[in-house]
Structures are given as structure tokens and as C-alpha cells.
Short mmCIF file of the C-alpha atoms (twelve columns), coordinates in Angstrom:
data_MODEL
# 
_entry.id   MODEL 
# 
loop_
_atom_site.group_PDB 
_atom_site.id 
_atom_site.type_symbol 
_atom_site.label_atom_id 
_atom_site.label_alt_id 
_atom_site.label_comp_id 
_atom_site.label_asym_id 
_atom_site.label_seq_id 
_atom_site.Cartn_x 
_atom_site.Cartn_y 
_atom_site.Cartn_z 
_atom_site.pdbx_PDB_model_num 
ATOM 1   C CA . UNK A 1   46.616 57.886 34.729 1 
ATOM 2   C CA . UNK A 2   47.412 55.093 37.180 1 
ATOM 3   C CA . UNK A 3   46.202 51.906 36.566 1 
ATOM 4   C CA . UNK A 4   46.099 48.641 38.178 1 
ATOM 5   C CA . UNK A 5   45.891 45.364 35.664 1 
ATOM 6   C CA . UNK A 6   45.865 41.706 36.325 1 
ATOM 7   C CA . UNK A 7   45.192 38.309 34.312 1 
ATOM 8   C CA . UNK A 8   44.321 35.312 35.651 1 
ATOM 9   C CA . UNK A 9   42.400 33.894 32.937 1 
ATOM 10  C CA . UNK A 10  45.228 31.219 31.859 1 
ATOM 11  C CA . UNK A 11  48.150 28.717 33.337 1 
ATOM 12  C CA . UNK A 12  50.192 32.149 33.893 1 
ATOM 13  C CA . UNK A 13  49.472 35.181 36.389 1 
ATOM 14  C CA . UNK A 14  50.376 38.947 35.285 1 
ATOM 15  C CA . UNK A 15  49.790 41.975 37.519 1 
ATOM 16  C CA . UNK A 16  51.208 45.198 36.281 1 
ATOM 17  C CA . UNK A 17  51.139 48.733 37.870 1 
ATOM 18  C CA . UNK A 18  51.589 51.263 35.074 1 
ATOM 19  C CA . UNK A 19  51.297 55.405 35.414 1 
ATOM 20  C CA . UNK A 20  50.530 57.283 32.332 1 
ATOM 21  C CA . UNK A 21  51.387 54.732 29.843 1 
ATOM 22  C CA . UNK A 22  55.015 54.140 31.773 1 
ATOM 23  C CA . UNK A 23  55.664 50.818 33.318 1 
ATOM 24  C CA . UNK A 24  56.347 50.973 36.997 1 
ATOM 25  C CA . UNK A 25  56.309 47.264 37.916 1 
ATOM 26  C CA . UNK A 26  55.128 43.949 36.617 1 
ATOM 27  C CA . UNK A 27  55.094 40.394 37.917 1 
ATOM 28  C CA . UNK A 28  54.311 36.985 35.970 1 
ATOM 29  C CA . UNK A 29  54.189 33.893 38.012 1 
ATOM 30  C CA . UNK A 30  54.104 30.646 35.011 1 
ATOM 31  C CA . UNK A 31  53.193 28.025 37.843 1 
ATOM 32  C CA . UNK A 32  51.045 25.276 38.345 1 
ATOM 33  C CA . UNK A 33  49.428 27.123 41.170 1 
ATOM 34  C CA . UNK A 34  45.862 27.959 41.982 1 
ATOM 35  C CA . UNK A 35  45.707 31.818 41.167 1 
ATOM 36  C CA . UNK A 36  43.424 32.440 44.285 1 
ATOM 37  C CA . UNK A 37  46.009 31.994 46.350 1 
ATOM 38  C CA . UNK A 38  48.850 33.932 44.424 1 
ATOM 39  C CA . UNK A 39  46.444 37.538 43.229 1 
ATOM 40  C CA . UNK A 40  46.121 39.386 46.165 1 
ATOM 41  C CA . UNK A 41  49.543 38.709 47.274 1 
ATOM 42  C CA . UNK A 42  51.165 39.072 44.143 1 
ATOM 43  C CA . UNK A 43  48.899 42.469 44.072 1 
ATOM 44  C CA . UNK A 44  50.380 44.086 47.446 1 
ATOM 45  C CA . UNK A 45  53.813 43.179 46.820 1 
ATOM 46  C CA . UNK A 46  54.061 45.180 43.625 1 
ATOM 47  C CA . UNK A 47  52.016 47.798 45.233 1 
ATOM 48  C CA . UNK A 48  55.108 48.031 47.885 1 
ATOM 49  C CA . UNK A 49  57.694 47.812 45.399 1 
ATOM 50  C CA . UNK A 50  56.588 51.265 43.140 1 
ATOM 51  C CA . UNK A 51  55.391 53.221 46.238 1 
ATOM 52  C CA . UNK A 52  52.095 53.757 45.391 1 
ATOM 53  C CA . UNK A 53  49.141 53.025 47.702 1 
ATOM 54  C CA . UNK A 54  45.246 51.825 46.308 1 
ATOM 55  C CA . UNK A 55  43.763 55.274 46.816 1 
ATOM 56  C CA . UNK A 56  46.639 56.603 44.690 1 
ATOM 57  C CA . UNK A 57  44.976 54.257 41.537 1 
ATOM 58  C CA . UNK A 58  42.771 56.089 38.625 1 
ATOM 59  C CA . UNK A 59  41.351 52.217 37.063 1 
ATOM 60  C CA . UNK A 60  41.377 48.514 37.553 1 
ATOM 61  C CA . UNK A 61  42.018 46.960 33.957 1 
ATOM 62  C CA . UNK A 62  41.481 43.082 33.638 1 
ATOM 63  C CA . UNK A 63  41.387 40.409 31.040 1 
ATOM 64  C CA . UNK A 64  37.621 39.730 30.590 1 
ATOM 65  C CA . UNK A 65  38.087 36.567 29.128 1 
ATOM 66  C CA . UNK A 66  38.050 34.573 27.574 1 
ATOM 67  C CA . UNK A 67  39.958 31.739 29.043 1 
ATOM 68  C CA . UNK A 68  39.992 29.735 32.411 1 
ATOM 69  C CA . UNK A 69  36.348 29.970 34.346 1 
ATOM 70  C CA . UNK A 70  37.854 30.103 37.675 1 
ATOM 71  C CA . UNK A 71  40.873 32.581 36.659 1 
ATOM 72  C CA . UNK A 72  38.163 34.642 34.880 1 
ATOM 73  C CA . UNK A 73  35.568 34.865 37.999 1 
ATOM 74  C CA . UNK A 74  38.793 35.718 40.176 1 
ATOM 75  C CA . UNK A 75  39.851 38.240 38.309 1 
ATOM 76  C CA . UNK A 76  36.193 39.490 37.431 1 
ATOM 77  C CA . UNK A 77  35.385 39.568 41.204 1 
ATOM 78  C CA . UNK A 78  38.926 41.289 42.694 1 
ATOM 79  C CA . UNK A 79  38.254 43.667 39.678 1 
ATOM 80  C CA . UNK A 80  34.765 44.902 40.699 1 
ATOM 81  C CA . UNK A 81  35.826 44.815 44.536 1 
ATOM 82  C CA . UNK A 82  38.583 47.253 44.048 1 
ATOM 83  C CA . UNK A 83  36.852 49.042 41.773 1 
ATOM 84  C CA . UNK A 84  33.906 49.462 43.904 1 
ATOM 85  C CA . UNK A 85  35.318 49.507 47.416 1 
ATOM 86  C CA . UNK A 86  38.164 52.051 46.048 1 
ATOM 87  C CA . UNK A 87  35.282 54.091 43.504 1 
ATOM 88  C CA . UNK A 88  37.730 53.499 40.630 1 
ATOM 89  C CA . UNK A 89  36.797 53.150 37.327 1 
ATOM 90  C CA . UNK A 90  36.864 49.382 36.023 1 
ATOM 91  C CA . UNK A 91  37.981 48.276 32.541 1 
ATOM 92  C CA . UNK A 92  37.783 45.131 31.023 1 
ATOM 93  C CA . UNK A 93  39.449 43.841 27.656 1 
ATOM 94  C CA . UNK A 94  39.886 40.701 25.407 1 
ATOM 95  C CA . UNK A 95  42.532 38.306 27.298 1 
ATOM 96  C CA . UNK A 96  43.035 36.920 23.766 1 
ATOM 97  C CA . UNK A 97  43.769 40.861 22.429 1 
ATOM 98  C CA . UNK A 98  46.028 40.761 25.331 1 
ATOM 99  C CA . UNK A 99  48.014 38.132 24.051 1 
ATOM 100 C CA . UNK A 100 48.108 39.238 20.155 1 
ATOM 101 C CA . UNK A 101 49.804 42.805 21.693 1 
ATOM 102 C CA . UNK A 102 52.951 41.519 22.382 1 
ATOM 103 C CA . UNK A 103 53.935 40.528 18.820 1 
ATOM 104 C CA . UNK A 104 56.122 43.227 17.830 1 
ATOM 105 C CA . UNK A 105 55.147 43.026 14.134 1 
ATOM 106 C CA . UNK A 106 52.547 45.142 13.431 1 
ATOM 107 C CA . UNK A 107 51.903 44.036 9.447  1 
ATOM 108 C CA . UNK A 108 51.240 40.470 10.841 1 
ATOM 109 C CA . UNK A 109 47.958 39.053 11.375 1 
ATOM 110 C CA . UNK A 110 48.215 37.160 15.073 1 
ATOM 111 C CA . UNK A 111 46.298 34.225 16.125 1 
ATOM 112 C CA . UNK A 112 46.103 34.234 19.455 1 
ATOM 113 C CA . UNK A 113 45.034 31.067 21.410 1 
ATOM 114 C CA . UNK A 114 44.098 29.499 24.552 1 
ATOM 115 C CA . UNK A 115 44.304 25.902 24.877 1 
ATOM 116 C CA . UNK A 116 40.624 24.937 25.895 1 
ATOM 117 C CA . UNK A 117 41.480 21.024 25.791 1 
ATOM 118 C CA . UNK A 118 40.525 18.248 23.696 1 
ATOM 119 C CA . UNK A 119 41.420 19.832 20.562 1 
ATOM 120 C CA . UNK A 120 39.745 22.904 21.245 1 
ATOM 121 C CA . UNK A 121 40.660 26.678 21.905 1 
ATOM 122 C CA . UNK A 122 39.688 29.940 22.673 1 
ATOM 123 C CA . UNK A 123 41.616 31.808 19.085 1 
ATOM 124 C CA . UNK A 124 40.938 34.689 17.230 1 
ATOM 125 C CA . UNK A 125 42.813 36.702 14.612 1 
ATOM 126 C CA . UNK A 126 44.160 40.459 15.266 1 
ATOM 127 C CA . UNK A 127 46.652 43.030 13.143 1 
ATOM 128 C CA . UNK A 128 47.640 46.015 14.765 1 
ATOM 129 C CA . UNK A 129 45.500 45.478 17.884 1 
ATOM 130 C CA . UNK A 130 42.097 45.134 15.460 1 
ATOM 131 C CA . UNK A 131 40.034 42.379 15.411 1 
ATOM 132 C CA . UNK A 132 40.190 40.382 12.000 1 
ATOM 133 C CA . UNK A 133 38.175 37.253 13.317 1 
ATOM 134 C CA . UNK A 134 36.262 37.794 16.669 1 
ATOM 135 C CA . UNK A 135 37.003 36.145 19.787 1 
ATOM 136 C CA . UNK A 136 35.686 32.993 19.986 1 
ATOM 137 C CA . UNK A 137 35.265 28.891 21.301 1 
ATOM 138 C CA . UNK A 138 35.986 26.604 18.620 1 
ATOM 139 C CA . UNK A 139 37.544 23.121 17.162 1 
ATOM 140 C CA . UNK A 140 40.695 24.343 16.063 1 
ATOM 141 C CA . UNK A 141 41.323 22.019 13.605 1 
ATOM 142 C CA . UNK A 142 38.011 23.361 12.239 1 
ATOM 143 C CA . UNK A 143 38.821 26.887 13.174 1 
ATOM 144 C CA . UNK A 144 42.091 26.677 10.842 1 
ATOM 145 C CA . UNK A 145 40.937 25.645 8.057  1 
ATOM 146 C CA . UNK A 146 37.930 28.555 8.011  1 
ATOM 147 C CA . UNK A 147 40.912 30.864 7.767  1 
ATOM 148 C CA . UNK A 148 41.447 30.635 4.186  1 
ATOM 149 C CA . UNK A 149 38.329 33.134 3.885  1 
ATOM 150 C CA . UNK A 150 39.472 35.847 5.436  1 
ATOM 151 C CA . UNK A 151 43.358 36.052 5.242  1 
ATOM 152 C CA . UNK A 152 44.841 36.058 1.986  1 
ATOM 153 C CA . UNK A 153 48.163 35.169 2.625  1 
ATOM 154 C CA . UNK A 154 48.999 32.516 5.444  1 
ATOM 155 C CA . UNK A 155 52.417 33.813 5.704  1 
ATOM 156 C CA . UNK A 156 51.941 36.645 7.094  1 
ATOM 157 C CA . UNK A 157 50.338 34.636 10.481 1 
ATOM 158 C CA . UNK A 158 52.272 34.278 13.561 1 
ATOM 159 C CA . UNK A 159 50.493 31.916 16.018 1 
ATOM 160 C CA . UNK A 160 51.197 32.544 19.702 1 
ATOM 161 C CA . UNK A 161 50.178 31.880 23.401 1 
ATOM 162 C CA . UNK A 162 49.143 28.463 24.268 1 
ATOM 163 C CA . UNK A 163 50.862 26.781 21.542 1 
ATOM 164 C CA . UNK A 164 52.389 23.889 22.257 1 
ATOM 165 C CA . UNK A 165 48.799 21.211 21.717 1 
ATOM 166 C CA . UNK A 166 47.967 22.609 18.676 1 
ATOM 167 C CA . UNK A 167 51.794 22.653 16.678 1 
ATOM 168 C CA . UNK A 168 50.589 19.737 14.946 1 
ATOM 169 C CA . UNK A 169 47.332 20.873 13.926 1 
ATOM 170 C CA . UNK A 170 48.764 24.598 12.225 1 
ATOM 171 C CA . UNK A 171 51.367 22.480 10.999 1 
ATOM 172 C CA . UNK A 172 49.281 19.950 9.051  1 
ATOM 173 C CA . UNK A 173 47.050 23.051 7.943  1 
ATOM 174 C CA . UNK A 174 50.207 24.190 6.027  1 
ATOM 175 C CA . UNK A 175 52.265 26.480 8.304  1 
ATOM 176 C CA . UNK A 176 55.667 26.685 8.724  1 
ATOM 177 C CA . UNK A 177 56.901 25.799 12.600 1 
ATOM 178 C CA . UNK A 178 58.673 29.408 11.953 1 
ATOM 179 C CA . UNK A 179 55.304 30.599 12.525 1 
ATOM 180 C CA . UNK A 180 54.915 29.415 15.899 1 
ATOM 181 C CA . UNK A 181 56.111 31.827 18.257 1 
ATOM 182 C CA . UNK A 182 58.204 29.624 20.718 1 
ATOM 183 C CA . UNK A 183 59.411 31.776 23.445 1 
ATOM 184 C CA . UNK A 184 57.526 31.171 26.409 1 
ATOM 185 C CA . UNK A 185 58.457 34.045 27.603 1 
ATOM 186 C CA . UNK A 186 56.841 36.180 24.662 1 
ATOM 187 C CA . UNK A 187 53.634 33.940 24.767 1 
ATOM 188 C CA . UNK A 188 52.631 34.722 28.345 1 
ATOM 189 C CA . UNK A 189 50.161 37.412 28.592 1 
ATOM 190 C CA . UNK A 190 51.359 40.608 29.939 1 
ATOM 191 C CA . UNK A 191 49.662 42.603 32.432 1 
ATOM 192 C CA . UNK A 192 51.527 45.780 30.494 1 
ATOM 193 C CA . UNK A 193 49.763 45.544 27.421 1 
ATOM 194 C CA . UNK A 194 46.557 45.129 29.380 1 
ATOM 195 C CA . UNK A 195 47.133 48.350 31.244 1 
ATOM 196 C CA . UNK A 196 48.650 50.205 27.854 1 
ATOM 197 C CA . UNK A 197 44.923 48.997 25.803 1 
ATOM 198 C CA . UNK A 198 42.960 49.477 28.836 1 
ATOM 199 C CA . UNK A 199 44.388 53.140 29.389 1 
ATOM 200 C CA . UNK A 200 42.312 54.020 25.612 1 
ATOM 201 C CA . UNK A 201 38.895 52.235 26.677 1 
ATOM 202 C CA . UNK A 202 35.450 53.968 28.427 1 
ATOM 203 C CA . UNK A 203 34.815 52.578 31.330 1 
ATOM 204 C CA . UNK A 204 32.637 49.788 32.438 1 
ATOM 205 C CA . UNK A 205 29.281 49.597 34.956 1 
ATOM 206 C CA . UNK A 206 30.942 48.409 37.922 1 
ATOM 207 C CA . UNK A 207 28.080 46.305 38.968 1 
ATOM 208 C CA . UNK A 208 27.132 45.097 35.468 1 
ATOM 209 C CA . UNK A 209 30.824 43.521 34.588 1 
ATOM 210 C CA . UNK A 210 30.887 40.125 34.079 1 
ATOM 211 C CA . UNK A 211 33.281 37.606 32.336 1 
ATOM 212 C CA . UNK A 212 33.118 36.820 28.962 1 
ATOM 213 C CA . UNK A 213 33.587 32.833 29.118 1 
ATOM 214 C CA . UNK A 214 32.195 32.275 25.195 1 
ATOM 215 C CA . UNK A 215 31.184 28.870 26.208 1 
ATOM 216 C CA . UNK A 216 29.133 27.260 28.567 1 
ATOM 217 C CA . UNK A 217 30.792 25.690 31.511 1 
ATOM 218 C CA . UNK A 218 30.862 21.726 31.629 1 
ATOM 219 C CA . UNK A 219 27.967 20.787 33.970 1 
ATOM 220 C CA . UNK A 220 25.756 23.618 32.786 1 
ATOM 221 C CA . UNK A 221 25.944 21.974 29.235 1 
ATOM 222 C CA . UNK A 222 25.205 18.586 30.654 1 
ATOM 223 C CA . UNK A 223 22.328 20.011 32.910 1 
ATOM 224 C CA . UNK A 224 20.646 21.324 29.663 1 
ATOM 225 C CA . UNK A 225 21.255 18.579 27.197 1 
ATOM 226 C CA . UNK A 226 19.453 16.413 30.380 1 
ATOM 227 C CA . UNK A 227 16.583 18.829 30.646 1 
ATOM 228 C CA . UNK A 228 15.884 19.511 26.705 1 
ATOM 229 C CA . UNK A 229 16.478 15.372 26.604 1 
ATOM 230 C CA . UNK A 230 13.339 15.170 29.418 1 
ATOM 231 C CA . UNK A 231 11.244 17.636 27.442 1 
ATOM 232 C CA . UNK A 232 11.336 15.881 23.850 1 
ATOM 233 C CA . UNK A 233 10.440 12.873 25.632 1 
ATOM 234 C CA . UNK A 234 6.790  11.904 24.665 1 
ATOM 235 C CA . UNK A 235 4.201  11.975 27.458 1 
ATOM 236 C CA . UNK A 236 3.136  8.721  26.762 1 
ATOM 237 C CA . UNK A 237 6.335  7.132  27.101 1 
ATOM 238 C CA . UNK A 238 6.474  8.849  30.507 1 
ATOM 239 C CA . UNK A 239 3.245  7.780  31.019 1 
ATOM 240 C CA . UNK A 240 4.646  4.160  30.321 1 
ATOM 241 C CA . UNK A 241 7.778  4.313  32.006 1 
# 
């Protein structure tokens, strides 16, 4: 099987061109750049480089979220066009899962995160690729000290991806900075491991695929917490008003 798998849902870009569970070619830009501008080319040029042309492709695998709304919608929407335009099959798969696959230790719970700013993240909790805690939005703070429930012993958690705003945080929760996985070259996510999970999955309704963003966007919260605030209003202080 040939797939095609890309992640823009983060600060890094990975595309990765892998045929039957063999990597042919992968690129990771970790730049400041706008992903928009960087997918499509970053797409053709590793096309060129292993010789393979779109009609050659089985699936289109990308991370689903959750993670940046722009770099998910990208990805979602170059996903579904090359699925649909090329009648491939489309996969989709957790960005954060993504992420926890490139720890090599397989008796370690990972906690994956994704730096969702001021103090909170995307995070979740894997071992051996299966989901411990699910994916989810939270205060991390918060989110850390909820752990004691379900893992029994903390050292057996390695914390990786966007790391570095939230160091303080798993260390004041009681982890060792040994923990931390501080590579940045192991905490990128990896197109590879999207392809090798995506390669195992059904896949998706083309049309029907949409991100997985786990939280509201910014001015879609504000736009209901105005409309609920116009709604408890009494009619009488309308009325007054």
C-alpha cells in the first residue's frame, strides 16, 4: 500500500511518502512559516524525489487534530481534495497519537502535548500506541494533577512534543526533568508514524471528514457567551434599557 501523510496541525510540517510500511521519503520543515504556503510544495517535491506520481497513491493519511485550527483545516481540506479528486481512500488519526509513536519505549506511558497557550494544552496519555487518557483540551496544571488516578507509577511517564511551556508545571507536579524528552528532533511529529498507524485504520467518508479541534475556536466562544448573556437577560430590563 502507498500512502501519502502530512501534518500541519502544529509549529512543525511533516509529509511522508511510505509504500507498504517502508519509508520512501519524508520532509519536516520546524519554521515559523505559514503552512499554506509550504504543503503543496513540500508535497510535489517529495513526490519527485521517490518517483512516484498521485495516481500511483492507495490513501491520504492526516493528523485529524487536534492542534492548530488553521494547520488542521489545511490539512483536513488538501486531505479530502486528493482524496476525492484522486478517488483514494482518506484516513485520519490522532495528531497527539502521532506524537506518542515516536517514543521508542513501549512499557512507558507517553503524554503527549500540544501547547494550546496560556497554560493550556491539547495532552493525552498513550502506551504502546493505546489510549490510556483520551485526547483532550485542558488546564494542564489541572490536567497533571488528575493523573494520579489512572497511572500508578509516575515514573514510568515520558512527556514529549511541545514541551518547553509546561517544564515547570510537570516539574512542580513531581517529575524528574529526565522525563522530559528534550530532543527537538524526537518531539516533532513524524509524517512516518502517521502513514505506519494510518496503514492499520478503515477508511473514512470522504465528504464527512472533518477536524477534530476539541475546543471551540476563540470568537465562536465569545459569540456564544454574548448570545446566552442576551438571552438570560430579563425582558423587563430590556424593556427598560
Amino acid at each position: 500500500m502507498k500512502i501519502l501523510a502530512f501534518d500541519s496541525s502544529s509549529k512543525a510540517l511533516s509529509v511522508a511518502v511510505v509504500a507498504d510500511g517502508i519509508l520512501l521519503g519524508e520532509v519536516t520543515l520546524n519554521l515559523k512559516k505559514n503552512h499554506s504556503t509550504t504543503l503543496m510544495t513540500s508535497i510535489d517535491f517529495l513526490m519527485a524525489q521517490v518517483g512516484l506520481e498521485a495516481k500511483e497513491l492507495d490513501r491520504i493519511a492526516v493528523a485529524q487534530g487536534p492542534g492548530s485550527y488553521t494547520g488542521l483545516r489545511l490539512s483536513a481540506t488538501v486531505g479530502k481534495t486528493l482524496a476525492f479528486s484522486l478517488n483514494k481512500e482518506l484516513v485520519g488519526l490522532s495528531s497527539l497519537l502521532a506524537i506518542a509513536n515516536r517514543v521508542q519505549d513501549k512499557n512507558a506511558y507517553v503524554l503527549p502535548i500540544i501547547d494550546a497557550r496560556r497554560g493550556n494544552a491539547y495532552a493525552a496519555l498513550y502506551k504502546n500506541g493505546q489510549q490510556i487518557i483520551a485526547d483532550q483540551h485542558c488546564n494542564f496544571s489541572e490536567f497533571l494533577a488528575d493523573l494520579s488516578e489512572k497511572v500508578s507509577s509516575f515514573e514510568q511517564i515520558i512527556f514529549t512534543g511541545e514541551t518547553v511551556n509546561f517544564v515547570e508545571a510537570i516539574q512542580n507536579a513531581g517529575f524528574s526533568e529526565e522525563q522530559i524528552i528534550s530532543d527537538s528532533l524526537e518531539k516533532l511529529p513524524s509524517a512516518y508514524e502517521i502513514a505506519k498507524i494510518a496503514e492499520k485504520l478503515a477508511p473514512e467518508n470522504v465528504h464527512a471528514f472533518v477536524p477534530n479541534y476539541l475546543k471551540k475556536v476563540e470568537a465562536e466562544e465569545k459569540w456564544l457567551e454574548s448570545h446566552e448573556k442576551a438571552e438570560n437577560t430579563p425582558d423587563d430590563y430590556v424593556q427598560r434599557v
